[in-house]
matplotlib code that plots the C-alpha trace (Angstrom):
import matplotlib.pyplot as plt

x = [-43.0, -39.7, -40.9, -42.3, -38.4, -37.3, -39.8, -38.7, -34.9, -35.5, -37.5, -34.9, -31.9, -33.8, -34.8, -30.6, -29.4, -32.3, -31.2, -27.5, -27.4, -29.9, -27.5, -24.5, -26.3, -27.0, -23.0, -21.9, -23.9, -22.8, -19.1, -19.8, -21.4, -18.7, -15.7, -17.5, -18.1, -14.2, -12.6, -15.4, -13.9, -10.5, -10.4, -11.9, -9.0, -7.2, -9.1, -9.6, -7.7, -4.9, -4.9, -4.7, -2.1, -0.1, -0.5, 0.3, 3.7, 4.7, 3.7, 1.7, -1.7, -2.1, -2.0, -2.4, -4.1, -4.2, -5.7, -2.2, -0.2, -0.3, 1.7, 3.3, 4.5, 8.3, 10.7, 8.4, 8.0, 5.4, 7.1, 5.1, 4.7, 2.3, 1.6, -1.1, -1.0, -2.2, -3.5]
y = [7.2, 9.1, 12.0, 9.4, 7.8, 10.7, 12.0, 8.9, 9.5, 12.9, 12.0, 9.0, 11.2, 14.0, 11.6, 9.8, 13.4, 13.9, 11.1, 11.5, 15.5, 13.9, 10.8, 13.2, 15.9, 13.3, 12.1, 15.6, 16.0, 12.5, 13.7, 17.6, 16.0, 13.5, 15.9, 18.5, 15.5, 14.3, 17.9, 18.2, 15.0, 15.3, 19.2, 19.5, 21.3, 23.2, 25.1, 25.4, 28.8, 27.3, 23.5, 26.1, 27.7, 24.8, 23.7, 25.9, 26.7, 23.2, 23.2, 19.8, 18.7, 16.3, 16.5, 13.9, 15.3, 13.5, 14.4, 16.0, 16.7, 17.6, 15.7, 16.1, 13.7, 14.1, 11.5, 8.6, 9.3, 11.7, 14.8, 17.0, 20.3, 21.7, 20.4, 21.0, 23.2, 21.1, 23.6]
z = [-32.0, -31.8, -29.8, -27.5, -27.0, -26.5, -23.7, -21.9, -22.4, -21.4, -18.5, -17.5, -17.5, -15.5, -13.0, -12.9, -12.3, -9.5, -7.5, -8.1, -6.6, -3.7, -3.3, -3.1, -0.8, 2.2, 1.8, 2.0, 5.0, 6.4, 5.8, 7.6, 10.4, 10.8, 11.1, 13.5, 15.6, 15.3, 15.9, 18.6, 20.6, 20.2, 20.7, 24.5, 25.8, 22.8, 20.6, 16.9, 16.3, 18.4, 16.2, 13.1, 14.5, 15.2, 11.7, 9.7, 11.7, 11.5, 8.1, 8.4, 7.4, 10.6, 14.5, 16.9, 20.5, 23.4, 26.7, 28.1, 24.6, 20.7, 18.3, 15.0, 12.7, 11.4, 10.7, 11.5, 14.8, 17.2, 18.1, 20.8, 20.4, 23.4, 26.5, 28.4, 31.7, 34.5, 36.9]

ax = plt.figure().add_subplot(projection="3d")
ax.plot(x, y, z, "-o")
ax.set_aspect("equal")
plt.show()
């Protein structure tokens, strides 16, 4: 009778952490595909080595890019740091 409790325990538990590394697996793909999407969008006319470059020397985690300019955040306002050549 006890082995039989345990069987089912064992088999319980197996079948939580199954579903839990599957449940966690599709969010971590929903969240990859997400961001590529976002940088995708936003990042038409700058590219990624250039947004790196930008934040790292500003030292921020964040930039705000619009169709003709890149922004930072300091002191509660937008600051923009590259424009783009129209030409």
């Amino acid at each position: 009778m006890r082995n039989g409790k345990l069987k089912i325990r064992r088999v319980l538990y197996t079948a939580l952490f199954l579903c839990t590394a599957w449940v966690s697996s599709m969010a971590y793909d929903q969240i990859v595909l997400t961001r590529s999407e976002t940088v995708r969008d936003l990042s038409t006319w700058i590219s990624k080595r250039e947004i790196t470059r930008l934040i790292r020397y500003h030292g921020t985690d964040g930039l705000k890019i619009t169709q003709d300019e890149v922004y930072i955040f300091r002191g509660q306002k937008w600051i923009p740091v590259l424009k783009r050549n129209q030409g």
